[in-house]
N, C-alpha and C positions, 0 to 999 in steps of 0.2 A: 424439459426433464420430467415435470408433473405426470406429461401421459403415461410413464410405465410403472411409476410409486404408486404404492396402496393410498388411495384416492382421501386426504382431507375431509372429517365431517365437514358437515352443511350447517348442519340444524342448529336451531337455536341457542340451545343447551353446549355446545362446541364453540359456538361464535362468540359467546357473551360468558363463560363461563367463569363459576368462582371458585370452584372444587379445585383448591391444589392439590390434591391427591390424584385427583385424575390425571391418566399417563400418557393421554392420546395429545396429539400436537396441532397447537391452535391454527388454524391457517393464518391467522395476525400475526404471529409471532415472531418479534422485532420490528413490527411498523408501528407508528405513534399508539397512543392509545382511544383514541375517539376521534369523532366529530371531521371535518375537513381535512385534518391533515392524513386521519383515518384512508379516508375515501380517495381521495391525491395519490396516496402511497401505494394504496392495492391495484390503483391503475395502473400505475410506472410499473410495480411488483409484475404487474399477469401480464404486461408487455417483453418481457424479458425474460421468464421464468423459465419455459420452452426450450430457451439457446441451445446449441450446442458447447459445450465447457472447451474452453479454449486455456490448457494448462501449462506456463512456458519456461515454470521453472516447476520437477518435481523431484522426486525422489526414487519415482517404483525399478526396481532394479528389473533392464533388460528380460533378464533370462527368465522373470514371470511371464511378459507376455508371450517371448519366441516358445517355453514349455508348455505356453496355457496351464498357468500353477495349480493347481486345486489346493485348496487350505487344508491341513491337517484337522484341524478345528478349531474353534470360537478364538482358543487363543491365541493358535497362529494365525489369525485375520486381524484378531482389534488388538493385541499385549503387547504378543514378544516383536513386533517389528515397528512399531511405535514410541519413540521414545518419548514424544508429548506423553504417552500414560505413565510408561515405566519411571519416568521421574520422578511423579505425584505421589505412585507406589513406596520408590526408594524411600520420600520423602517422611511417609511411615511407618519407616523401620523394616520392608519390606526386601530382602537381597535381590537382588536383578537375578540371581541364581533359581529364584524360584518363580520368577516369571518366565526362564526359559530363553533367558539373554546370554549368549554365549554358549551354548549347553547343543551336544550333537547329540544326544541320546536322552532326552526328553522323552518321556512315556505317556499315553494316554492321561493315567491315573494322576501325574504331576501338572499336565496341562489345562485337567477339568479341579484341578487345586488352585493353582493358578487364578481362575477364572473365581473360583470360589474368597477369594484374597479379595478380587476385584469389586466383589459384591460387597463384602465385608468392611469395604474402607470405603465403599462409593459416596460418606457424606464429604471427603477430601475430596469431592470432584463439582463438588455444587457450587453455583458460580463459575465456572470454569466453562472455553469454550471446549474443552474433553467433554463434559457430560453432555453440552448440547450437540455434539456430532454423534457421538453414540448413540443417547437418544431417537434422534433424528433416523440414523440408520437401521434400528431396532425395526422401527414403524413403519418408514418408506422404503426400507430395500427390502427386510423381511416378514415387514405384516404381522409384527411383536408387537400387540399393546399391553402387556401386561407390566404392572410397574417395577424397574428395574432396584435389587438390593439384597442386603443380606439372605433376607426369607426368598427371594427371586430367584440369583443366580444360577443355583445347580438343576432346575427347571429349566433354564433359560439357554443354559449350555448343552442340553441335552437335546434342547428343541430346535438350535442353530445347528449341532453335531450332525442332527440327522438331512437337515435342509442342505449341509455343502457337500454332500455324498451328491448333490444332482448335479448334471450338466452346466444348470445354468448362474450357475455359483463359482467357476473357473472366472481366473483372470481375465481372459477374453471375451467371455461372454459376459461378466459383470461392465469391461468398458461397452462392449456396444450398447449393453443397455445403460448405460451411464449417458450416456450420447455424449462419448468424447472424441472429440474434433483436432486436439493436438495435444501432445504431451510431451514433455523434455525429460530425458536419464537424466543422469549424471557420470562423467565419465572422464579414464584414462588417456590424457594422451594417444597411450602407445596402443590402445585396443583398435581389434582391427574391422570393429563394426561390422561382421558378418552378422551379425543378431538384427540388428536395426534393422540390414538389408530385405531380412529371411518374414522379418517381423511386415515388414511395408509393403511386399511382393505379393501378399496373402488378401486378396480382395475382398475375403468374407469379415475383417478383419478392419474396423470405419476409421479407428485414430491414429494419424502422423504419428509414431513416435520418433522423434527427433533426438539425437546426442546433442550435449553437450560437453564442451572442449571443457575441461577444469584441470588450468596446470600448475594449479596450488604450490604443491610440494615440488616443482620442479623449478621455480622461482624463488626458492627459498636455500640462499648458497651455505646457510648454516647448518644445515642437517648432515647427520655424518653419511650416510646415504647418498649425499647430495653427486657424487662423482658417479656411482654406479646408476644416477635414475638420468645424468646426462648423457652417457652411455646406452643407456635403455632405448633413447628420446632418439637419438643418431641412429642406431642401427632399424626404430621402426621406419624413420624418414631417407635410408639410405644415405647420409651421408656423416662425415665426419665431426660430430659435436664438443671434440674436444678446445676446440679455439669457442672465441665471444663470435666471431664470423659464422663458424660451422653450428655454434646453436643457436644463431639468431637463423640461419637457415632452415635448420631442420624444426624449429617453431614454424615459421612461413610454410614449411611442403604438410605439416600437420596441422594446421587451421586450415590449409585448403580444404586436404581429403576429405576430412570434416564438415566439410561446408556442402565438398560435392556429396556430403552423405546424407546428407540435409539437416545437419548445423544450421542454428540460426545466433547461436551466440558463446561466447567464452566468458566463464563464471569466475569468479577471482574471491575469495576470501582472507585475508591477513589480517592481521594484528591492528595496522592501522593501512592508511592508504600512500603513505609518503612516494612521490612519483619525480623526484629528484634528478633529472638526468648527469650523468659523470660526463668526462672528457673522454673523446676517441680511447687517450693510451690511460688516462685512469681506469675504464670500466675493462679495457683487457690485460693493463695488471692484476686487476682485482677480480678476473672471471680464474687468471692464470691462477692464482694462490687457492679460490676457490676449489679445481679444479684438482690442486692439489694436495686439499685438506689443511692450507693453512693459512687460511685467511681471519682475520680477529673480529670478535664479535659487533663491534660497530661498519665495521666496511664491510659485513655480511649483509647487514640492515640496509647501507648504503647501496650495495651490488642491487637486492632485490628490488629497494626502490625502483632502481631502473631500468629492471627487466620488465616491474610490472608498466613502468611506461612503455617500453616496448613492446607492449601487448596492444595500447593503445596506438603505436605508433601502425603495426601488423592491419590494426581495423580501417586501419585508411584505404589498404590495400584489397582487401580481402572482406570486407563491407560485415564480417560480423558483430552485431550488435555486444556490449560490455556491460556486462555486470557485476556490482560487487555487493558483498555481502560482509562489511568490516566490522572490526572492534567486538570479535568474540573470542572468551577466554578459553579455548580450546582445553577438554580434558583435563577440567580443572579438577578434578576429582582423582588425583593419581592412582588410588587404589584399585577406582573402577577402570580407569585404562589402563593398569597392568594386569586385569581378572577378567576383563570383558571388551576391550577393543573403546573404538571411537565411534559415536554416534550412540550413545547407549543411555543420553540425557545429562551427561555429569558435564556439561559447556555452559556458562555464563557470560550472560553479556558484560560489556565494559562499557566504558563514556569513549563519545564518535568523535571523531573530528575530522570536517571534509571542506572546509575555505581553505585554510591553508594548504594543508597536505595536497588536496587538487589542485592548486594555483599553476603549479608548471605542466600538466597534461590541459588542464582547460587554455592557457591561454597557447597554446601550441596545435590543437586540436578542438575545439571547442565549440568553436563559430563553424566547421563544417555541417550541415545540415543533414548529412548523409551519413555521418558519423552517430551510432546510437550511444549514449551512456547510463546507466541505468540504476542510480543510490539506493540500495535498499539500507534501512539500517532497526537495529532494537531500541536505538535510545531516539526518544521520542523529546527528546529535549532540543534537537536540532532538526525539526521538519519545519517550521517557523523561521527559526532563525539563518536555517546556513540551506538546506534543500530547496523549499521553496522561492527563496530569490535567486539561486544558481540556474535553477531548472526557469525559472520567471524571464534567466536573462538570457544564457545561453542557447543557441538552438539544439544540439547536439545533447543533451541534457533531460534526464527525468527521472520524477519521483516514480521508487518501488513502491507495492502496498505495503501493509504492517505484513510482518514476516516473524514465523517464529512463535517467540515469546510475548508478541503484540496481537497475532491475527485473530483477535478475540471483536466481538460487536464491539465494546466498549470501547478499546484503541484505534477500533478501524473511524467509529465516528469519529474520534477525536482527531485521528489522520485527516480528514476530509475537514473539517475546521482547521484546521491549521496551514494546511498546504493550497486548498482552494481558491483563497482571497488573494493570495501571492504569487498563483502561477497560474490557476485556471484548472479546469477539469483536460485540458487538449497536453497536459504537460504530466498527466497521474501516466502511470503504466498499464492498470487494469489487477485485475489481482491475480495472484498465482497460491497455488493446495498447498507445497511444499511439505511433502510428507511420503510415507511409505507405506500407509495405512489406504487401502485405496477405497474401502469401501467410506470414506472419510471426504473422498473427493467431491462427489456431488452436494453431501451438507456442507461442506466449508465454501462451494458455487454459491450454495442458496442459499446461505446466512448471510455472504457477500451480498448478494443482489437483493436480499430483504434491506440490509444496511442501507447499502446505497438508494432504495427508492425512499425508506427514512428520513433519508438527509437531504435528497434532491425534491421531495416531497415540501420542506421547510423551507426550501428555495421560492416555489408555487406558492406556498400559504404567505410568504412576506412579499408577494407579488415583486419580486425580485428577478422572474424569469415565466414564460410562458410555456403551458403545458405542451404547448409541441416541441417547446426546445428542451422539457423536463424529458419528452418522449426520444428525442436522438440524442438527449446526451447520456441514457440510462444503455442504449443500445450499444452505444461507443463504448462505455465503461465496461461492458460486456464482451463486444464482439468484435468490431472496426478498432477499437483503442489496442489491443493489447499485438492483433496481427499486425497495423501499423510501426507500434514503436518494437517493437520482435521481427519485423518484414518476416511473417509466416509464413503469407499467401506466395511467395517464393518456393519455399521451402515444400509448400505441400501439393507442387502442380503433379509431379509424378506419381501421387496418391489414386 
């Protein structure tokens, strides 16, 4: 990555420095702080740093790159499509309204406000991995070292306004020179993936983006919706989804497509994981009632249980890798999702629970070795106790990185102690941006792999592991690990 960022000082006065006022970025920044494990770490670091970013879960909506987006400016790049920021903002009394969250007629003069806001509250951001991506991005994408803040901002905005007016500031040309290698939407069902196509066919054009199957809300027999998106679901697959048969069908012919579209995996989010399977004529009474708006709110929780097993069941056939992403309190913030939609930062994690809840998918599926399944979660209280010996036992089985509310330095090390003694580095997933902020993507890469040579660094200095196995197991964590448990290199022969 380093070759196309505004090149790290050298000098002495950058390497050892004590001026925290100084706004330029240490090339140390996140590896030990001296002596051995210093020197350990910058090795593993400049061994890996180069990669191409391999991203398997994200967020950037399609229609950026098939448009080649150009940013309005600074704040349609870092605010309004961020809700890692817009939160922090909320958080100070700031409306999502005037960051430009929800809002189609947003003017110049409210978006260099906006930005103005941004600078104004920037000491809510210190500590935060927010401030260190931003930062990060200022310097290495744009060749900003001036130090970011109140006095800053409206300088700052004016100097980024005028730099996305160039070519090489579009969506497309920020990923190639991102040097990204693969990337995941997030996506419909029912969509018919001409974007993907239009977007992969374009040789000038270096990273996979791959869909993702996400059929949330179509597993969920409680929502009043819920008939008309099973309908939705049948007519894009052709066939009849009104029976348990006809949509266990028309799920099958739509994880294909999918796949042949170059899917690599189906994403599942719920409340919690419960994976329960019914009996033959239980689950089509109760798809039947479902179906017809009147099914009671525990045998709706019950039905989804075991559709979302049936997803599991689906991957046996159709070999896409499973991931979930549980126990968030979706739009918990009613106001803001009746004024500005979802996704807009107003979601809070909940307490996880994944032994039991998984006990009937894993022990039905589990031991298959071809079978991917893939636990992300926010509470950081079960990577120890319930992740790491599942993924430890099972082959089918593996820890997500911190995601979210965790992908900060401080919880990722802490991921890597917690999970590593109990299942190994060969059972992590690799890390994923998970975000919609793209210029975001390559420092949340490089903070990842500062982290990691940190920690594998500690590994070396307790003579616990030898520098050539610190050196493939940094590259795995990087490159080989994530296409592995993702089966990418599939996915992307057509590239």
């Amino acid at each position: 990555m380093d070759q196309w960022f505004i090149a790290d000082c050298e000098d002495g006065a950058m390497v050892g420095q004590t001026d925290i006022s100084e706004p330029a970025l240490s090339p140390d920044r996140l590896l030990p702080a001296e002596g051995l494990p210093l020197r350990v770490a910058r090795e593993l670091y400049e061994s890996v740093k180069d990669l191409p970013i391999v991203s398997p879960h994200g967020h950037i909506p399609v229609e950026w790159f098939a448009q080649d987006k150009h940013f309005a400016n600074p704040t349609d790049l870092f605010i309004t499509p961020d809700h890692y920021v817009t939160r922090i903002l909320h958080g100070q009394g700031v409306p999502l309204s005037a960051l430009g969250v929800g809002q189609t007629d947003f003017t110049e003069a409210q978006a260099r406000d906006a930005f103005l806001l941004f600078g104004k509250y920037w000491f809510a951001f210190a500590g935060t991995p927010m401030r260190y991506w931003f930062e990060d991005s200022l310097v290495r994408v744009f060749g900003i070292k001036e130090k970011f803040g109140p006095d800053s901002a409206g300088a700052i905005y004016d100097e980024l306004n005028e730099m996305l007016k160039a070519p090489e500031f579009s969506t497309r040309s920020l990923s190639n020179r991102f040097n990204m290698e693969f990337v995941s939407t997030t996506d419909d069902p029912v969509d018919d993936l001409k974007l993907h196509d239009q977007v992969n066919a374009d040789p000038q054009f270096k990273p996979f983006v791959a869909p993702a199957f996400r059929p949330d809300k179509y597993l969920e027999p409680s929502r009043a919706d819920w008939p008309q998106l099973v309908r939705a679901l049948g007519a894009s697959a052709d066939v009849d989804a009104s029976t348990y048969v006809g949509f266990t069908e028309a799920m099958r012919r739509r994880r294909r497509y999918f796949k042949d579209h170059g899917a690599v995996l189906s994403d599942h989010s719920h409340a919690d994981l419960n994976s329960e399977r019914l009996s033959d004529g239980e689950v089509r009474m109760l798809f039947t009632e479902a179906y017809a708006g009147s099914i009671g709110a525990g045998d709706a929780v019950r039905l989804r249980a075991h559709l979302f097993n049936d997803q599991a069941r689906l991957a046996q056939e159709d070999g896409l890798v499973m991931t979930v992403h549980p126990a968030i309190a979706r739009n918990y913030d009613a106001a803001a999702f009746a004024n500005y939609g979802a996704d807009v930062g107003g979601d809070i994690p909940a307490r996880a629970e994944f032994v039991e809840a998984l006990r009937p998918l894993l022990n039905e599926y589990g031991d298959n070795s071809d079978f991917h399944f893939v636990a992300f979660t926010d509470d950081e209280t079960v990577y120890s106790r319930e992740l790491a010996p599942l993924a430890g036992f099972y082959p089918s089985f593996y820890i997500g990185a911190p995601w979210w509310f965790i992908d900060a330095p401080d919880s990722i090390s802490r991921y890597f102690h917690a999970v590593v003694p109990y299942a190994g580095f060969a059972k992590l997933s690799g890390f994923i941006d998970d975000t919609r902020a793209i210029c975001s993507i390559p420092s949340r890469h490089d903070m990842n792999r500062r982290v990691t040579a940190n920690f594998v660094s500690s590994l070396v200095c307790d003579r616990r592991i030898s520098m050539d196995e610190a050196l493939a197991i940094m590259r795995a964590q990087v490159s080989t690990q994530p296409k592995r448990v993702f089966k990418i290199e599939d996915a992307e022969q057509g590239k």
